[in-house]
N, CA, C and O atoms as CSV, one atom per row, in Angstrom:
chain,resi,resn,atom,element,x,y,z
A,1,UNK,N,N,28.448,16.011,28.213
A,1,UNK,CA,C,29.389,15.417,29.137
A,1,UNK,C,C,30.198,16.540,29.775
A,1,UNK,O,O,30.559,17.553,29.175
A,2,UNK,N,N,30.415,16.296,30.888
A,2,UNK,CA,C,31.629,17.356,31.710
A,2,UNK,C,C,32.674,16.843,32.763
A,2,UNK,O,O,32.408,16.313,33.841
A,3,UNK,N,N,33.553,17.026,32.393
A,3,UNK,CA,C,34.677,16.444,32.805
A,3,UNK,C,C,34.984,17.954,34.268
A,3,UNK,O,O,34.256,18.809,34.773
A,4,UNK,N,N,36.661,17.486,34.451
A,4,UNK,CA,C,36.604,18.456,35.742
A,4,UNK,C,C,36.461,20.329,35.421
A,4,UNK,O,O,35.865,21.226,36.018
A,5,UNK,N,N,37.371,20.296,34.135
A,5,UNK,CA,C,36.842,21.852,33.818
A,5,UNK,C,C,36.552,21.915,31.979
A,5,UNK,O,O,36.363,22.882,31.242
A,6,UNK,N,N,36.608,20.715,31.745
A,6,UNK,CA,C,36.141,20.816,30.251
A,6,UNK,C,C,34.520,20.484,29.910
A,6,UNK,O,O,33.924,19.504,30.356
A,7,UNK,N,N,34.117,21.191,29.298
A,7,UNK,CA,C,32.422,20.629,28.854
A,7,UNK,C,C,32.594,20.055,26.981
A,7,UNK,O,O,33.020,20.853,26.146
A,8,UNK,N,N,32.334,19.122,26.730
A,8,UNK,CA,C,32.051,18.386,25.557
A,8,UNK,C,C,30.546,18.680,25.279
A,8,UNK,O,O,29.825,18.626,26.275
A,9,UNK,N,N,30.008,18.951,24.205
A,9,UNK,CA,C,28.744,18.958,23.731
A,9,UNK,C,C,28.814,18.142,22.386
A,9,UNK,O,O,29.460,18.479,21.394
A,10,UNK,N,N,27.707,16.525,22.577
A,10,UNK,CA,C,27.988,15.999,21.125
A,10,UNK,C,C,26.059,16.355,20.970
A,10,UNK,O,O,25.238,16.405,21.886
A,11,UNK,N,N,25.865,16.525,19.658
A,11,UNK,CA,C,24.722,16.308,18.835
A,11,UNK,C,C,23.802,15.334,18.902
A,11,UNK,O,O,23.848,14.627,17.896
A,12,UNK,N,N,22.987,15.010,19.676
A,12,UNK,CA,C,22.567,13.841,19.048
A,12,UNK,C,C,21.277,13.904,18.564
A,12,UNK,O,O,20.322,13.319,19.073
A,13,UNK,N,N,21.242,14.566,17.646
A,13,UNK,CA,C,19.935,14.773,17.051
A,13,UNK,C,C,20.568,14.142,15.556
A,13,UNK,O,O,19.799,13.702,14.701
A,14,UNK,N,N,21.891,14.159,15.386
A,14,UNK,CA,C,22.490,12.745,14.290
A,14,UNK,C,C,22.520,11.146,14.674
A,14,UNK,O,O,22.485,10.166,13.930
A,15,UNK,N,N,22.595,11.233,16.057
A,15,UNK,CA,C,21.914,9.937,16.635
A,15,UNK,C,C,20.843,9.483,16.771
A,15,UNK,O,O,20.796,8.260,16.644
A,16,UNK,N,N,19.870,10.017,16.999
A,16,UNK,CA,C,18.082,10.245,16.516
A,16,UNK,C,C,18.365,10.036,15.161
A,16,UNK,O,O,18.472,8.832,14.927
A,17,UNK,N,N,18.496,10.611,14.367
A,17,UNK,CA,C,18.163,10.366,13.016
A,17,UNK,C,C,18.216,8.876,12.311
A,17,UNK,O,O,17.388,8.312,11.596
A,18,UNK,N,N,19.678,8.400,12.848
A,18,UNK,CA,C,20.575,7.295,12.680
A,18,UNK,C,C,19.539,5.997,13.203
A,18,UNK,O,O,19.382,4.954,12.568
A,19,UNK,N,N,19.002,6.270,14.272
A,19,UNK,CA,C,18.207,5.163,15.166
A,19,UNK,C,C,16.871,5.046,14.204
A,19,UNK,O,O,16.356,3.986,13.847
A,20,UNK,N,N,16.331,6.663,13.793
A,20,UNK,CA,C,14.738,6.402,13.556
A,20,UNK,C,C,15.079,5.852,11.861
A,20,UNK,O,O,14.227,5.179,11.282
A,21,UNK,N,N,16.114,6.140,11.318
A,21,UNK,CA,C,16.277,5.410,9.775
A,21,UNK,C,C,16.481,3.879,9.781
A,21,UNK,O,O,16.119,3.214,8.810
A,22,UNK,N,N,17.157,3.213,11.055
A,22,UNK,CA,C,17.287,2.365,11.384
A,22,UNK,C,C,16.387,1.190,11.929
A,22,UNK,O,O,16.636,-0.013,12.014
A,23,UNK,N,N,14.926,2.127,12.375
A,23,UNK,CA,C,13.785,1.443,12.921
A,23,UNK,C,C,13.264,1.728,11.459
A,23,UNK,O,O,13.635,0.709,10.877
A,24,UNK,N,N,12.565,2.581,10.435
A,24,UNK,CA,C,11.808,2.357,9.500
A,24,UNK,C,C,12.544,1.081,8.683
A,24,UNK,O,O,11.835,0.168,8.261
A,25,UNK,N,N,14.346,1.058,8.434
A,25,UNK,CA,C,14.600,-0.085,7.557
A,25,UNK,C,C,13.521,-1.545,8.194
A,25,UNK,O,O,12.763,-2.341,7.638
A,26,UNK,N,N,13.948,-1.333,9.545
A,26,UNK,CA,C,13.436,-2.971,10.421
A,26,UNK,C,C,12.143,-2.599,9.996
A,26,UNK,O,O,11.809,-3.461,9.182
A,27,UNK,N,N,11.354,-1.872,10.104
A,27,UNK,CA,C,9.817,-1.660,9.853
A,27,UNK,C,C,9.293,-2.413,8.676
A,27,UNK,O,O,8.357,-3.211,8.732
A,28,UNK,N,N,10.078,-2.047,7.430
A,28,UNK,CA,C,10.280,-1.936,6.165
A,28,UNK,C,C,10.014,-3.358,5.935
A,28,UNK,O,O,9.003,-3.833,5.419
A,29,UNK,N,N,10.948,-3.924,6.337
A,29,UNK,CA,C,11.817,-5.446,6.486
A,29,UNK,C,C,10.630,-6.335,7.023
A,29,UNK,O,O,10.402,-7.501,6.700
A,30,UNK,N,N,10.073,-5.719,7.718
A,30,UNK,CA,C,8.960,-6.987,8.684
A,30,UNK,C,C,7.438,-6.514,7.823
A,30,UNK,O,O,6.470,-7.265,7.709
A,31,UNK,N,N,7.511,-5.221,7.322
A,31,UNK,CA,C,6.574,-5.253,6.618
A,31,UNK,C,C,6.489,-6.304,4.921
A,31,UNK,O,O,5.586,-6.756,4.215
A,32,UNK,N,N,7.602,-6.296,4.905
A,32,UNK,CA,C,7.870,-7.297,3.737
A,32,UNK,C,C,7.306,-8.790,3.962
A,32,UNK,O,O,6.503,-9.436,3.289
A,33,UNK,N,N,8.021,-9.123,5.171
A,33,UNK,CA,C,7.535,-10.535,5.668
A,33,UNK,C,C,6.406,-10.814,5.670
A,33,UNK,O,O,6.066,-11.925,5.263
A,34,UNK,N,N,5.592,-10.013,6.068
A,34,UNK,CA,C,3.868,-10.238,6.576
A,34,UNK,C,C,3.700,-9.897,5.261
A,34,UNK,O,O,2.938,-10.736,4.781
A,35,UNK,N,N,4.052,-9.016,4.352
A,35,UNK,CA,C,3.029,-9.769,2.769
A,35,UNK,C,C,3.255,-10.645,2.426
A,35,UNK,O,O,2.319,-11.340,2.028
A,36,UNK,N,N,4.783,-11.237,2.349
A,36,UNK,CA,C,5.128,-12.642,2.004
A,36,UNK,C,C,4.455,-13.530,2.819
A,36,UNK,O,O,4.114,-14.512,2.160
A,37,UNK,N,N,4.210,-13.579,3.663
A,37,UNK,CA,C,3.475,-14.619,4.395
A,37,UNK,C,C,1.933,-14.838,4.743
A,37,UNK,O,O,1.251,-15.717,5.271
A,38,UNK,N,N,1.739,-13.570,4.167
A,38,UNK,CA,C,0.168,-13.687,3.938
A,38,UNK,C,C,-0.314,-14.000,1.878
A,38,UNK,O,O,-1.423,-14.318,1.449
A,39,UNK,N,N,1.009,-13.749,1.031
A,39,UNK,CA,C,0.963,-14.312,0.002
A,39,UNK,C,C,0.950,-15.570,-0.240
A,39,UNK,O,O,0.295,-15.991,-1.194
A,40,UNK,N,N,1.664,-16.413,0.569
A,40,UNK,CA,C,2.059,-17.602,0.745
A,40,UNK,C,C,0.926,-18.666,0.771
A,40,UNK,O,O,1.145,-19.794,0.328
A,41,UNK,N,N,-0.569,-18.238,1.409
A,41,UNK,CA,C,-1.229,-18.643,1.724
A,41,UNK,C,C,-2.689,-17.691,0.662
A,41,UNK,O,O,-3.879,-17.695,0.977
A,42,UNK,N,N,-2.349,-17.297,-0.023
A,42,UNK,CA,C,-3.643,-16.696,-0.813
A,42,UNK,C,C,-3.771,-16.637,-2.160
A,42,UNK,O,O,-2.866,-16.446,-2.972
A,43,UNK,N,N,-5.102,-16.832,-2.407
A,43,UNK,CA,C,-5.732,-17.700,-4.033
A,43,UNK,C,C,-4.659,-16.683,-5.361
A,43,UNK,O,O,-4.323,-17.155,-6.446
A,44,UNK,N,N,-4.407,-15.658,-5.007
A,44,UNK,CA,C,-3.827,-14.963,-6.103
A,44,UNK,C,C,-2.640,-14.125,-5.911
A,44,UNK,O,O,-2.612,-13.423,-4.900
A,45,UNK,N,N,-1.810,-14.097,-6.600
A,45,UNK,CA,C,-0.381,-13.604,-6.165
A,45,UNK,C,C,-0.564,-11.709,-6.759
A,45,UNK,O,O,-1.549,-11.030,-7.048
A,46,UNK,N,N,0.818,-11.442,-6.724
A,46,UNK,CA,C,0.779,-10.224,-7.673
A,46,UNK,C,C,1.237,-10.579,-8.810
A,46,UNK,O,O,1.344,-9.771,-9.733
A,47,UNK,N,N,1.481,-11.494,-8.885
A,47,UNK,CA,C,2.050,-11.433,-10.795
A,47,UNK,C,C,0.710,-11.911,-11.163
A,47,UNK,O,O,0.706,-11.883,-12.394
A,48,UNK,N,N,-0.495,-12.360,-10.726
A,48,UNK,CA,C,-1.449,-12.655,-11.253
A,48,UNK,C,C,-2.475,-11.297,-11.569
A,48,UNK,O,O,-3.567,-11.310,-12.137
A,49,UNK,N,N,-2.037,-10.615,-11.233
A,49,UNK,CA,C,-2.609,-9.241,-11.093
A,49,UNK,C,C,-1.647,-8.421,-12.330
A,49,UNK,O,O,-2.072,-7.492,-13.018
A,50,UNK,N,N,-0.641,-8.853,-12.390
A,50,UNK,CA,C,0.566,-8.146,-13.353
A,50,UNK,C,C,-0.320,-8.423,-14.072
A,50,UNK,O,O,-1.286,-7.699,-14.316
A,51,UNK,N,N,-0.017,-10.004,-14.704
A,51,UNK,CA,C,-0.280,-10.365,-16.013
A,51,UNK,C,C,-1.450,-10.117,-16.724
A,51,UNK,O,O,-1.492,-9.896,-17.934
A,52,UNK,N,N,-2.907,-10.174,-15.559
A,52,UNK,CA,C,-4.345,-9.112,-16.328
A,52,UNK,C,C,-4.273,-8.125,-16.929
A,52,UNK,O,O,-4.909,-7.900,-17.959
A,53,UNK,N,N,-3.278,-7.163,-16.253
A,53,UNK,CA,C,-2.982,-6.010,-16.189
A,53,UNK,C,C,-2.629,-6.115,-17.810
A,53,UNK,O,O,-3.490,-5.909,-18.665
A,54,UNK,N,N,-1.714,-6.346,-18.019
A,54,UNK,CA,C,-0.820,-6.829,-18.795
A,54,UNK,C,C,-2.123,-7.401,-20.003
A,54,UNK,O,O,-2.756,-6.808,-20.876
A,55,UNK,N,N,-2.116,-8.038,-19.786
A,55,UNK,CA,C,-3.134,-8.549,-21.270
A,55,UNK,C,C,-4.136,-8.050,-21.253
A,55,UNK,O,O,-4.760,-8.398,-22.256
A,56,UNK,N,N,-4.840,-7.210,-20.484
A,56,UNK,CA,C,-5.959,-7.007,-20.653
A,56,UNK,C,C,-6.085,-4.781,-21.457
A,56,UNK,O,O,-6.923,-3.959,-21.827
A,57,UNK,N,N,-4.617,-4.935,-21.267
A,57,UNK,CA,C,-4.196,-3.705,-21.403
A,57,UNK,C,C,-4.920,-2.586,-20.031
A,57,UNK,O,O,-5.337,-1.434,-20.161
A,58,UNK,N,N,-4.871,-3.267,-19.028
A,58,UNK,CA,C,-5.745,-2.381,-17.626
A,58,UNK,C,C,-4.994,-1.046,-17.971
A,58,UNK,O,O,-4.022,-1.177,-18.716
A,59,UNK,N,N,-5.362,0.461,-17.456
A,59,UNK,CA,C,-4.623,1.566,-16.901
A,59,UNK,C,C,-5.288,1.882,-15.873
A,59,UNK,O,O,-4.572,2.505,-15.088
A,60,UNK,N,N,-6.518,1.719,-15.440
A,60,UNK,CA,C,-7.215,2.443,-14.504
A,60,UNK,C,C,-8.312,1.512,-14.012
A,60,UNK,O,O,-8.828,0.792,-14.867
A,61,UNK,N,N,-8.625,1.446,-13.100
A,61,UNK,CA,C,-9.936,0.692,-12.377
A,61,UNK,C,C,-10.007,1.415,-11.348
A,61,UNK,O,O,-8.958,1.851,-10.874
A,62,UNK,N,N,-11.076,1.678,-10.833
A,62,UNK,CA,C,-12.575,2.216,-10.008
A,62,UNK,C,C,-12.707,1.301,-8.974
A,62,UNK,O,O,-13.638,0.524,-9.186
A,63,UNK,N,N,-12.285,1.164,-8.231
A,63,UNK,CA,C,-12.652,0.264,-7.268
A,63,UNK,C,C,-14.332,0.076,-6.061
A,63,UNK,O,O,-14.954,-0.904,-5.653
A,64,UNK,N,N,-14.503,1.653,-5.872
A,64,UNK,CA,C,-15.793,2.557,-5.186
A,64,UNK,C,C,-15.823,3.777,-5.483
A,64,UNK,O,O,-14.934,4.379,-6.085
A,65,UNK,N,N,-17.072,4.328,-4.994
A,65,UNK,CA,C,-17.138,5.633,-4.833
A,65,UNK,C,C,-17.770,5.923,-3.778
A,65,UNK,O,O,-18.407,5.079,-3.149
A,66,UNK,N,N,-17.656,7.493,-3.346
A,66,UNK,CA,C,-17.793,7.728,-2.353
A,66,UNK,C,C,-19.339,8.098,-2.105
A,66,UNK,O,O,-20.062,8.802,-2.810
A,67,UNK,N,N,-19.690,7.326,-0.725
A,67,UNK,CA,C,-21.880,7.187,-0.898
A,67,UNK,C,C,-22.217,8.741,-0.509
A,67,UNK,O,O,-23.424,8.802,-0.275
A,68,UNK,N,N,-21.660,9.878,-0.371
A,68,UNK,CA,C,-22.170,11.325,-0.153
A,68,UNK,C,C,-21.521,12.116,-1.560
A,68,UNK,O,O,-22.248,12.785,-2.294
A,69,UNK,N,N,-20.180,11.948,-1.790
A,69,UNK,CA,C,-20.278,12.898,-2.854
A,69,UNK,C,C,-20.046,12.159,-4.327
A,69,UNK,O,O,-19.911,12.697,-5.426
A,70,UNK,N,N,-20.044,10.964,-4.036
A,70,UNK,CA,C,-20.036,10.163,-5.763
A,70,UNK,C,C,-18.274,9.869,-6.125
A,70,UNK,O,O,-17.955,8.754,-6.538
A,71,UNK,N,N,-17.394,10.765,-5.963
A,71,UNK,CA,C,-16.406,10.733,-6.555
A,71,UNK,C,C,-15.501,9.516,-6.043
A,71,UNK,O,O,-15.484,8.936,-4.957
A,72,UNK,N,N,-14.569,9.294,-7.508
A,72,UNK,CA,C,-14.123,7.618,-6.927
A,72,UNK,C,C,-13.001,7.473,-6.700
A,72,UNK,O,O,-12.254,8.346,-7.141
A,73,UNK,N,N,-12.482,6.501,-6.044
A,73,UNK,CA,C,-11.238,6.357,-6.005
A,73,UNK,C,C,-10.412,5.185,-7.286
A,73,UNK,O,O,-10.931,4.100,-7.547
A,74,UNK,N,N,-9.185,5.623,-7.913
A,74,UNK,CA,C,-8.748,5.247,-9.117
A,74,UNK,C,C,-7.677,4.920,-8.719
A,74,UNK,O,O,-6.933,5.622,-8.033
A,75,UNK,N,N,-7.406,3.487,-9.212
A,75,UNK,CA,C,-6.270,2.584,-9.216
A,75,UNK,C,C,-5.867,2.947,-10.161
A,75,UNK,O,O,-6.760,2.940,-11.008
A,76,UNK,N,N,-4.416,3.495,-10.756
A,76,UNK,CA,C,-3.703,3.757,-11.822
A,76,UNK,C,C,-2.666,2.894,-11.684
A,76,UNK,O,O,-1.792,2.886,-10.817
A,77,UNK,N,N,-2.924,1.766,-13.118
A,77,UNK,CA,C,-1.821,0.567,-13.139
A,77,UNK,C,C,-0.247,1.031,-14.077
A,77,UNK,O,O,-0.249,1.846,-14.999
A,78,UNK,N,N,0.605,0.530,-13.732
A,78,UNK,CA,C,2.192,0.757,-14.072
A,78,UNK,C,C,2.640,-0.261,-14.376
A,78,UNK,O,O,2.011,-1.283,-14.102
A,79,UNK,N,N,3.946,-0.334,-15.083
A,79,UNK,CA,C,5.188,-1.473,-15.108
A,79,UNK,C,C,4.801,-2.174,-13.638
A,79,UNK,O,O,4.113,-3.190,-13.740
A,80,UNK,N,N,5.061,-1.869,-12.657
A,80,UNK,CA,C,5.522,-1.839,-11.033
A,80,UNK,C,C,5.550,-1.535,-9.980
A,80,UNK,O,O,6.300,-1.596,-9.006
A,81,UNK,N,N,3.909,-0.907,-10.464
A,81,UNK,CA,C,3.477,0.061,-9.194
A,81,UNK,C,C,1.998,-0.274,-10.000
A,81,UNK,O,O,1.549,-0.867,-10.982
A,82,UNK,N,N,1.525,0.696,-8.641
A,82,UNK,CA,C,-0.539,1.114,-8.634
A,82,UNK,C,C,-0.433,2.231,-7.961
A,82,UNK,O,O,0.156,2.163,-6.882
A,83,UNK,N,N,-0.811,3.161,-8.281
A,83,UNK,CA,C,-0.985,4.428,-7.741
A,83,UNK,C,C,-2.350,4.542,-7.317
A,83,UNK,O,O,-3.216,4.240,-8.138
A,84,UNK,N,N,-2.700,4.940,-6.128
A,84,UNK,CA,C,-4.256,5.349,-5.626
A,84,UNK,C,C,-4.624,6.657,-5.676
A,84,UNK,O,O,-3.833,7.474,-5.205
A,85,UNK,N,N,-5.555,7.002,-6.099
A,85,UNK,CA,C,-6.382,8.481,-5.945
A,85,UNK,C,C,-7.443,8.577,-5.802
A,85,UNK,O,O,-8.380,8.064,-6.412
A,86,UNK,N,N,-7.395,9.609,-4.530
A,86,UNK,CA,C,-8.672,9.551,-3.962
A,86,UNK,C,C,-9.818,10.912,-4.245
A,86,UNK,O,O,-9.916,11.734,-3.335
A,87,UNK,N,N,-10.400,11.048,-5.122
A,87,UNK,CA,C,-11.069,12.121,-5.701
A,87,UNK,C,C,-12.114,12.575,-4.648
A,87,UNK,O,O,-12.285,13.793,-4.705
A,88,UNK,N,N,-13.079,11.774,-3.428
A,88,UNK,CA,C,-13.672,12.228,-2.785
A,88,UNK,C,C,-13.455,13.831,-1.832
A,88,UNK,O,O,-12.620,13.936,-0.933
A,89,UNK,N,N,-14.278,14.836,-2.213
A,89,UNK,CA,C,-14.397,16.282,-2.040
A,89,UNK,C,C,-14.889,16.540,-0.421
A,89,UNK,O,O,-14.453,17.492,0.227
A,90,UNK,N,N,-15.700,15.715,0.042
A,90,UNK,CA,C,-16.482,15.513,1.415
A,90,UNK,C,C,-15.534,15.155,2.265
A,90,UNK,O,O,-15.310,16.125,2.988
A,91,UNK,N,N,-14.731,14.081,2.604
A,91,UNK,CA,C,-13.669,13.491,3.269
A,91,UNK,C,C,-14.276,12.717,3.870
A,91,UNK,O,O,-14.037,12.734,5.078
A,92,UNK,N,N,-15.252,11.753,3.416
A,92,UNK,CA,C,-16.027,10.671,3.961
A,92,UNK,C,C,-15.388,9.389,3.192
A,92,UNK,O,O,-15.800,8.257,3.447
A,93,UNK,N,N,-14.261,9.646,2.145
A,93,UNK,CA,C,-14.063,7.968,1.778
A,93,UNK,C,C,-12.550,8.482,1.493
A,93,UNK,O,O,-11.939,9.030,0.575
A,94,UNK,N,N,-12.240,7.897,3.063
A,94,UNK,CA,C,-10.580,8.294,3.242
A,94,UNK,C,C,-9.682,6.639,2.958
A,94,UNK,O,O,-10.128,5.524,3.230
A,95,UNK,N,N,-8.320,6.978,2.334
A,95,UNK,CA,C,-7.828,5.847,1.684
A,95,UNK,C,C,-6.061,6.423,2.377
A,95,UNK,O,O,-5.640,7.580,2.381
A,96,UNK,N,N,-5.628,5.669,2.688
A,96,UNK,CA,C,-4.322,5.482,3.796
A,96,UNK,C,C,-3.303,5.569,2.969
A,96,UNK,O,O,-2.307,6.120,3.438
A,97,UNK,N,N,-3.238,5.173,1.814
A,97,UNK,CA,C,-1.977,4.447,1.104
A,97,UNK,C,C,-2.443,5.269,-0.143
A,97,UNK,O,O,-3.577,5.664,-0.412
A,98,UNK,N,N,-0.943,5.468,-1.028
A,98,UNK,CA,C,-1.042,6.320,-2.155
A,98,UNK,C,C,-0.773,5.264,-3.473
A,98,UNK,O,O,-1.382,5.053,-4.522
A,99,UNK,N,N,0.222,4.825,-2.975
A,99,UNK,CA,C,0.599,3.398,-3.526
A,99,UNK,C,C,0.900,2.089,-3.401
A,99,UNK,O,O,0.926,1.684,-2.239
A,100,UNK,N,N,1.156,1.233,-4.332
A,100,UNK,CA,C,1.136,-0.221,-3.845
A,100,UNK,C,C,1.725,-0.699,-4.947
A,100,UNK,O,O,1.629,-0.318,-6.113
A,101,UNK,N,N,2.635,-1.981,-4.246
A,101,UNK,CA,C,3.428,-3.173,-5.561
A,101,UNK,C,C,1.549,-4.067,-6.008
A,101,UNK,O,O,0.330,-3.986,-5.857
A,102,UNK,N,N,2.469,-4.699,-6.504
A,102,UNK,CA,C,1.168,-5.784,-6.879
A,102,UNK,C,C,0.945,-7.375,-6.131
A,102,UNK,O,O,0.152,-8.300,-6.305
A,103,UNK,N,N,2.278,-7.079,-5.086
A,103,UNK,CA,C,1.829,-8.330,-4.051
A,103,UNK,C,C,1.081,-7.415,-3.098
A,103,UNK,O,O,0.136,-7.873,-2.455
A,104,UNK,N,N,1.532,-5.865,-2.941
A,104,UNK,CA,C,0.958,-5.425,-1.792
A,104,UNK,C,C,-0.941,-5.557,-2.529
A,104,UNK,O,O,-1.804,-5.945,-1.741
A,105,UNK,N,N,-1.255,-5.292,-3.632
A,105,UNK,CA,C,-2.442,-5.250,-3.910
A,105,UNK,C,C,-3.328,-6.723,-4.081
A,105,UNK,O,O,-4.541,-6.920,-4.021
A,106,UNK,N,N,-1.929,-7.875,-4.373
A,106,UNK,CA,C,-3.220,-9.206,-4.080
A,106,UNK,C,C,-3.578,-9.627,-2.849
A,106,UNK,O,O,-4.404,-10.462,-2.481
A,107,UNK,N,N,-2.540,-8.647,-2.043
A,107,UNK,CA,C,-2.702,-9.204,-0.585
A,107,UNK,C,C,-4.124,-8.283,-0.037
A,107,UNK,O,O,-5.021,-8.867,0.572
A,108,UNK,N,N,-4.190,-6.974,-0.298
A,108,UNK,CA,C,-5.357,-5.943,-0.416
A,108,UNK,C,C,-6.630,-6.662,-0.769
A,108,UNK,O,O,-7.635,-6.732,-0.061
A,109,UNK,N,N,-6.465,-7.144,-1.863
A,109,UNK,CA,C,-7.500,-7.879,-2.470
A,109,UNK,C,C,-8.412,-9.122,-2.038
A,109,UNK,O,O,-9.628,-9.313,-2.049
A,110,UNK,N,N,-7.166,-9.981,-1.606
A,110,UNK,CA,C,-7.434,-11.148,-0.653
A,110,UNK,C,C,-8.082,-10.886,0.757
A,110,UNK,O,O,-8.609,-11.839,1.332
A,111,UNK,N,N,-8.069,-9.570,1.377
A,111,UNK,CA,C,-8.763,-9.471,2.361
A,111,UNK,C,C,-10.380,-8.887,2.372
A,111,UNK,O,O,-11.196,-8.779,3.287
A,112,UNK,N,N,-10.451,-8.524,0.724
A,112,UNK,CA,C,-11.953,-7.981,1.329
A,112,UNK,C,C,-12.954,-9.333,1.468
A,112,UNK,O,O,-12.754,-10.256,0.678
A,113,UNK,N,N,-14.023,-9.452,2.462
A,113,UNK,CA,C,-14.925,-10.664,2.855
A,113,UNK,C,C,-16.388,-10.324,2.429
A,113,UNK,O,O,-17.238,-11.207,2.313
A,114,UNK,N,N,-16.604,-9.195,2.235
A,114,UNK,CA,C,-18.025,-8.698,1.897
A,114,UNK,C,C,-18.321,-9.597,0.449
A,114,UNK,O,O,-17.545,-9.419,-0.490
A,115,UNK,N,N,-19.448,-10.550,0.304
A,115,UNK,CA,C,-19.492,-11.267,-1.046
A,115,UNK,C,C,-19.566,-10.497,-2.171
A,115,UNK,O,O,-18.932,-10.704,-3.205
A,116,UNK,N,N,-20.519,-9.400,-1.927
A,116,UNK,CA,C,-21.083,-8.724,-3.154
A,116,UNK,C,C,-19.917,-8.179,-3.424
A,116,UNK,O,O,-19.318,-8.701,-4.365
A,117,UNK,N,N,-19.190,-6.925,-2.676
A,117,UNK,CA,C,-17.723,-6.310,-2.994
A,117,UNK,C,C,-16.711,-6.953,-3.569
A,117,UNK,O,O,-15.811,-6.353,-4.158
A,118,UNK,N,N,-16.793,-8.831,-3.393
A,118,UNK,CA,C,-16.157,-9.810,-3.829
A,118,UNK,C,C,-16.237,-9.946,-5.307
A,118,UNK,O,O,-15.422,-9.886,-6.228
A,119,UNK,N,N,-17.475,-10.144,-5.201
A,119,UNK,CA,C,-18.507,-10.227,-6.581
A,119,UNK,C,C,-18.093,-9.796,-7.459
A,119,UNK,O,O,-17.537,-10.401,-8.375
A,120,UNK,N,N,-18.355,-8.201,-7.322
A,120,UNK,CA,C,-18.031,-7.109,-8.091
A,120,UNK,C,C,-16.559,-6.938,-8.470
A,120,UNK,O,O,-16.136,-6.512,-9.545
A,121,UNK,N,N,-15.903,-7.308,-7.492
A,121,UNK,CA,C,-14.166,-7.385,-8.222
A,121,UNK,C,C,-13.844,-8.190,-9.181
A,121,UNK,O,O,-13.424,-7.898,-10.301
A,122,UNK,N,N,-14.143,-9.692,-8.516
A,122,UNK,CA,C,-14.317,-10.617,-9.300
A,122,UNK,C,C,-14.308,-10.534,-11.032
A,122,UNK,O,O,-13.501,-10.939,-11.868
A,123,UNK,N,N,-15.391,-9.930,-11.114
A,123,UNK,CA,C,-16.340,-9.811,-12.319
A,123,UNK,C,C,-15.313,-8.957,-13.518
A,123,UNK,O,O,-14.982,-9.291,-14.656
A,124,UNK,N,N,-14.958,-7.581,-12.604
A,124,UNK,CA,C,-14.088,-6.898,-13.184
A,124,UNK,C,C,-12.423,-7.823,-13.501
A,124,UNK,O,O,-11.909,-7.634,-14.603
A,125,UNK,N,N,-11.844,-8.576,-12.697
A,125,UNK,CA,C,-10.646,-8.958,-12.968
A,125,UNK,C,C,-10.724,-10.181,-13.613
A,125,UNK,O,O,-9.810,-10.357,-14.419
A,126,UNK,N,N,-11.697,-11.270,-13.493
A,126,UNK,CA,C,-11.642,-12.690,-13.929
A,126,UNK,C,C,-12.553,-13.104,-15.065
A,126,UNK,O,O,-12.891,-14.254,-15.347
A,127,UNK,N,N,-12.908,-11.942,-15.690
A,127,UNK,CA,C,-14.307,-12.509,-16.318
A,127,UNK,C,C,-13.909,-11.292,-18.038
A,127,UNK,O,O,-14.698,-11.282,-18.983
């Protein structure tokens, strides 16, 4: 700003900051909604996923591996979390997310459509 002989200089790279912490909360917030609302409507929750977990004493499940170099990716189960790791060496079986609650993972779950991939989960969680 400049007035008739004074110059003001404000920062606003604390105003940027302020705005972009302010868009991830809203981000955050609407990302919440759309699992809730895609939970709302699907065969298995996350506490249904807890409680396997939970009785079945789970720590780790394999979900795939990768079709060039073999190595897999490992769900590591928690109190309150799932941790993902992605062991593939090639960079042909790339995975977005490091972690996940357990609504974020029945909601994960609920979307794969492939039968056999179905199958195969299936088998591992319900059986």
């Amino acid at each position: 700003m400049q007035f008739k002989k004074f110059r003001i200089t404000i920062p606003t790279n604390l105003i940027d900051s302020a705005i972009k912490k302010n868009e991830m909360t809203f981000q955050s917030i609407q990302d919440d909604r759309i699992v809730m609302e895609r939970l709302k409507f699907a065969k298995y929750k996350g506490s249904t996923f807890k409680k396997i977990v939970k009785e079945k004493n789970i720590q780790q499940w394999i979900p795939r591996y990768c079709n060039i170099c073999g190595k897999p990716v490992v769900f590591s189960f928690k109190d309150d979390a799932i941790t993902i790791q992605n062991y593939c060496t090639c960079g042909c079986n790339t995975v977005n997310i490091d972690k996940f609650n357990y609504d974020d993972f029945a909601v994960w779950f609920s979307c794969v459509v492939d039968k056999n991939i179905l199958k195969y989960y299936k088998e591992f969680w319900f059986k």
